[in-house]
N, C-alpha and C positions, 0 to 999 in steps of 0.2 A: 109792754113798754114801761120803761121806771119813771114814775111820776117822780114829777119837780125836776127834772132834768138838767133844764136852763141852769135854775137855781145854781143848781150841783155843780155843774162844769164850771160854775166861777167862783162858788164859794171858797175860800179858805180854807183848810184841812182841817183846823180845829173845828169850824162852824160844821163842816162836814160830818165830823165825828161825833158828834152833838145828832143832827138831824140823823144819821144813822142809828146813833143808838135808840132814841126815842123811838125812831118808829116800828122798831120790832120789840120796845117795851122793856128796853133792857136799865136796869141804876146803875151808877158807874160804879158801884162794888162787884153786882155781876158780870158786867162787861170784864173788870181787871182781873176777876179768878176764872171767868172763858179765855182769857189770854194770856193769865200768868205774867199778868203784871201788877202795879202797886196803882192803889185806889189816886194815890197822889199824881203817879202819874197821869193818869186820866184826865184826872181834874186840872193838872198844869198845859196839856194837850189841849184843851175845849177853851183854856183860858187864851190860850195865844201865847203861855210862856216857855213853851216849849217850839222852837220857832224850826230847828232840825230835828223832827224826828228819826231815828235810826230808822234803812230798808228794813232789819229782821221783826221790829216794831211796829211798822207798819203790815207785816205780812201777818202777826201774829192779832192784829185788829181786825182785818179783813176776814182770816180763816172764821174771828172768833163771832163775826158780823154776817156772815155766810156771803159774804159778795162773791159773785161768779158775774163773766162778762163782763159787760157794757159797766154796771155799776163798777165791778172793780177796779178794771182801769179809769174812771172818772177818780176814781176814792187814793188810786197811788199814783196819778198824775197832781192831784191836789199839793198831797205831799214834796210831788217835784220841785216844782212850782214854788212851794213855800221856802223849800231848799236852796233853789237857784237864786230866788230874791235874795237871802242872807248872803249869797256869794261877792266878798269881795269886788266892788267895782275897776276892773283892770279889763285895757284895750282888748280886746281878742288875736291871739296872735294870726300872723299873716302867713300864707303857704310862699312856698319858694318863688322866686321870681320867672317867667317861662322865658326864654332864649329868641321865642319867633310866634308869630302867630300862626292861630288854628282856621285853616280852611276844611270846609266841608263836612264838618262834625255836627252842622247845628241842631238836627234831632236828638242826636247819642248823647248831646250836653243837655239838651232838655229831658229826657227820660232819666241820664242819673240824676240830675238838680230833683228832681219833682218826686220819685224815687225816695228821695234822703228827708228834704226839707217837707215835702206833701203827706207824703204814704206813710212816712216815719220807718223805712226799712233802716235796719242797725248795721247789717254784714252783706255789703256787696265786692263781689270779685269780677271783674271787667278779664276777658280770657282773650287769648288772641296771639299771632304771629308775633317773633322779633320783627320789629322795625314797622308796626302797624299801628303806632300813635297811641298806644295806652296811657301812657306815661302824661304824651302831652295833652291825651283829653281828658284825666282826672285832675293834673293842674289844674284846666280852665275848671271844671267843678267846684274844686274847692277855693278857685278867686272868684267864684259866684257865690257859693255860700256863706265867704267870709265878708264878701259887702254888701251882699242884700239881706241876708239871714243876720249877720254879725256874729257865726259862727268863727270859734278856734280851729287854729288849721294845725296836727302834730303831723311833721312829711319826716318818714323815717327809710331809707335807702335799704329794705331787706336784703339785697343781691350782697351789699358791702357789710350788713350787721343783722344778720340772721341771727335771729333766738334773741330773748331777755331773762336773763337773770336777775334774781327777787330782788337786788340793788336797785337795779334800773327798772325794772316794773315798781316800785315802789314811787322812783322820782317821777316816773309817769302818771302813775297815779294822784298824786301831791299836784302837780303841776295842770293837771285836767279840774279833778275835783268834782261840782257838778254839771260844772258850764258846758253847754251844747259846744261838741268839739270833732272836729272830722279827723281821726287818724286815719294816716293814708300809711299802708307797708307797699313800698312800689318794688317789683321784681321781685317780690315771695315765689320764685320755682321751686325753691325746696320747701314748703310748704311751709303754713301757719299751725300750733298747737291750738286744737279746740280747747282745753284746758286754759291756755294763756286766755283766749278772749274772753270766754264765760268770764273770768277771773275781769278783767278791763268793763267788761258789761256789767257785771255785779256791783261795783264798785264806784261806777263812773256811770251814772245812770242819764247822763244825758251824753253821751258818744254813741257815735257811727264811727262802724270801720270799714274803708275801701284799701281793699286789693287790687294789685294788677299782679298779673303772673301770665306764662307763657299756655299753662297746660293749670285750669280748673281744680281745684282742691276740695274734695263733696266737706263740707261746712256742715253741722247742725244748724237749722235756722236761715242759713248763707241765702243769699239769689246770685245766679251767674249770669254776665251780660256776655255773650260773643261779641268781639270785635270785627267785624269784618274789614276787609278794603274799603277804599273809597270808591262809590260807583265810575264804570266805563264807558266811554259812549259807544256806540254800537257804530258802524260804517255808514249806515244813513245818516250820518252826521257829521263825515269827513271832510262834507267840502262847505260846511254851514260855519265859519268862527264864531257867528253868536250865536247860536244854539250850545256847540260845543266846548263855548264860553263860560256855562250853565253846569256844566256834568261836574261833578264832586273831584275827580281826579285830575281834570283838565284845568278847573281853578287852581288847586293844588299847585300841579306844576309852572303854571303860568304865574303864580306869586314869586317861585322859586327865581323863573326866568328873569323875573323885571325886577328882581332884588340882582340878581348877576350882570344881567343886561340892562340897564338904564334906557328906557323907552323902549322896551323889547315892545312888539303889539305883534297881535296873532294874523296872517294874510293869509289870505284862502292860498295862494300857491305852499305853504307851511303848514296848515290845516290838517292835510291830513296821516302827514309825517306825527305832527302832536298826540294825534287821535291812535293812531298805530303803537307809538312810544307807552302811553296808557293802559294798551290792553295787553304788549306785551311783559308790563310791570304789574299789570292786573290793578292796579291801581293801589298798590302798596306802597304808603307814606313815605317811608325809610328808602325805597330804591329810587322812588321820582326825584327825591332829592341828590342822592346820588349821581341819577342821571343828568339830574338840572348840575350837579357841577362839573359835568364835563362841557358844559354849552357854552364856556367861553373861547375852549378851541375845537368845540363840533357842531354842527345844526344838527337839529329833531332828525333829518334825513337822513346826516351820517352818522349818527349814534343807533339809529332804526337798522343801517346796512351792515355796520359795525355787529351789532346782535345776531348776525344773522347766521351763527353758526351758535347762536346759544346766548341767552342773559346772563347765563354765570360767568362771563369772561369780566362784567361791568361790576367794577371793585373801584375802593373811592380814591378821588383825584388825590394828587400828591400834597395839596396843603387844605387844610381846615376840616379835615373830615378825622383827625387824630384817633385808633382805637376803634373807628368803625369799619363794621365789617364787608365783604361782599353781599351782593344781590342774593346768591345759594346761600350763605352760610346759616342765615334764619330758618330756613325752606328745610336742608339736610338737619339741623339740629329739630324739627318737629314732625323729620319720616323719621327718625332714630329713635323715637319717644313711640310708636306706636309696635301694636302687637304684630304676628307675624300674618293673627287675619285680618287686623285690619289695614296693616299694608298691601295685602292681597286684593282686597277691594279697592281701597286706591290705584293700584295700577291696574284692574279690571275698569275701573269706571274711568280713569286717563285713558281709556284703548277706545272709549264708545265717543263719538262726536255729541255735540250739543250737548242739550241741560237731561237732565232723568230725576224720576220721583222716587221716593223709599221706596213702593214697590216694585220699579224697576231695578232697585239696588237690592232687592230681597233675590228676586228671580234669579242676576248676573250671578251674585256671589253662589246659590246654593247650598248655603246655610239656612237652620232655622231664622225664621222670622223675627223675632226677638235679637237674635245675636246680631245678625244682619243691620236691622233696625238701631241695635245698642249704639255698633262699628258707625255709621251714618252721623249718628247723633256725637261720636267722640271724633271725628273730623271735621265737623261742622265747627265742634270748641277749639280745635287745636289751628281753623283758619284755614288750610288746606282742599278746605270745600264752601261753597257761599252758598246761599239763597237766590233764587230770579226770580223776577216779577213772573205769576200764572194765572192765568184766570181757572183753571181746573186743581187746584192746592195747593201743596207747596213743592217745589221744584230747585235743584241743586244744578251744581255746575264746577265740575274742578277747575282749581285756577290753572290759566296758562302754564304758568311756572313750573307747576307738576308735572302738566301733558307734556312738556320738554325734557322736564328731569326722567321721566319714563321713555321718553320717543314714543309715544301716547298719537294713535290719531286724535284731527278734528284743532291740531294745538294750529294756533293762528296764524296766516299765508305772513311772511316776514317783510317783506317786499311788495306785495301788492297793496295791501292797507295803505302803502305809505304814498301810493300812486303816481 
């Protein structure tokens, strides 16, 4: 353990570098020709007048001070620190304003929050369906991190300005600086250059960057969050409105509904038309809302009987849904994106009712184990496949959606759910 720790973690980076060198015996003449730099410098550094030390300056003290670990990062957080305090005093700027609110995300918003601002992750990419709320759960992120952290928010539209050239990465650059700042690239499907960030992370030493993308980009350093659906309720809960009330997807739509319907309220003879409507959207953000707009000339019932030759017929009503697409068009653009075995396995595991485990999905496919296992893990990212609660480990389940786009048994009674 490094003695004087406390100390450490709050001292000053000059006072730092002082109690560093001292203790392994070093004078600041030896210290500046271990690191190849000027005696003066040193001594401007330990005085406090040097109030930004340059990153390559501080790596070149470090190597020359043998810091590894725990001491290093105390010794180039110091540095931050002293960095950040010279920074100009200017508001933080604000991310985009959201359109609607976010129901049923409250975990996903605490895992990235805690994630970014707790753990200190730098590069997270949130993966997931079109029309599964990426978008609008890293908003709510970063209008959490800009009011309670008093983090800078840079929101840059990837999908409509893919790539930066040295121009623009420079103005970025200038405009961050070193102030704790969340850039967000939303809709990077054609990917992020690991080159560009290193570049953004070297330079900008207090950013985080959040992705959202349809299909994961393996990152140096990255962490990938899958997005899943919003949970379903199950039919033990068709004739219960407040239980049903409760379920992630059913809030959901029911916000939808009493924003269209003025005192809409849920009646147990509707109950389980709603609860049906859910599972046969699988509980994907993008189509409840969709389906919530047709509810001003359909109930849950006839929108349920309406599908009953398929969800891909339900495409958005004729006013306010501008640009957006149908129910499939999400679904088909992320079976097109996969290999020809891992499509193979998806429509193997759409044929099998209920939920199954990787080693059930090893066995079906008949493939090695690894590849099998890989396929499993690249449809889980791509949303296509979700997780269910097991008590014997972990356990999957394709979405409805699938099982219909296949004619897959086991996909949901259309008509009876709705009872």
């Amino acid at each position: 353990m490094d003695g004087g720790h406390t100390l450490q973690s709050t001292a000053g980076f000059g006072e730092l570098l002082r109690i560093r060198r001292e203790r392994i015996g070093l004078t600041q003449q030896v210290l500046a020709d271990h690191a190849t730099l000027s005696v003066r410098a040193i001594r401007d550094m330990e005085s406090g007048r040097v109030q930004r030390p340059r990153q390559e300056t501080v790596r070149l003290l470090a190597d020359a001070l043998r810091l590894e670990g725990r001491s290093r990062s105390v010794f180039e957080a110091a540095a931050r620190r002293q960095a950040l305090a010279e920074e100009p005093r200017e508001e933080p700027t604000a991310p985009p304003v959201a359109r609607g609110a976010i129901v049923g995300r409250e975990p996903e918003i605490d895992v990235l929050t805690e994630a970014l601002a707790v753990h200190g992750d730098r590069l997270v990419t949130v993966a997931g369906l079109g029309g599964v709320g990426k978008t609008r759960l890293v908003l709510e992120v970063a209008r959490r991190l800009h009011l309670t952290a008093r983090w800078s928010v840079r929101w840059i539209d990837w999908a409509r300005q893919p790539g930066m050239g040295p121009e623009r990465r420079a103005d970025l650059v200038g405009a961050i600086g070193a102030r704790p700042t969340l850039l967000v690239l939303d809709g990077a499907d054609a990917g992020v250059e690991a080159a560009l960030l290193d570049e953004l992370f070297q330079r900008c030493p207090g950013l985080s960057v959040l992705i959202t993308a349809r299909v994961a980009q393996p990152l140096p350093g990255g962490q990938v969050v899958p997005l899943a659906p919003l949970p379903t309720p199950g039919p033990e809960l068709d004739h219960d409105p407040a239980a049903l009330a409760e379920v992630g997807a059913v809030r959901l739509l029911l916000s939808h509904l009493r924003r269209l319907r003025p005192g809409y309220r849920l009646e147990p003879e509707e109950a389980p038309a709603v609860a049906a409507l859910c599972r046969q959207l699988d509980g994907l953000p993008g189509a409840l809302e969709l389906a919530a707009g047709w509810s001003t000339v359909l109930s849950p019932r006839q929108l349920v009987a309406r599908m009953a030759d398929g969800p891909f017929h339900l495409g958005p009503p004729p006013a306010g849904f501008g640009g957006r697409g149908g129910v499939g068009e999400a679904l088909d653009a992320a079976v097109d994106r996969l290999t020809l075995g891992q499509r193979d396995l998806l429509e193997r595991l759409a044929a099998e009712p209920g939920d199954w485990s990787g080693e059930d999905a090893v066995e079906l496919s008949g493939r090695p184990p690894q590849e099998s296992l890989a396929a499993v893990h690249e449809l889980l990212a791509s949303g296509l496949i979700r997780s269910v609660p097991a008590r014997d480990g972990v356990r999957f389940t394709v979405l409805n959606l699938c099982r219909r786009l296949f004619g897959g048994a086991g996909a949901y009674p259309v008509l009876a759910a709705a009872g």
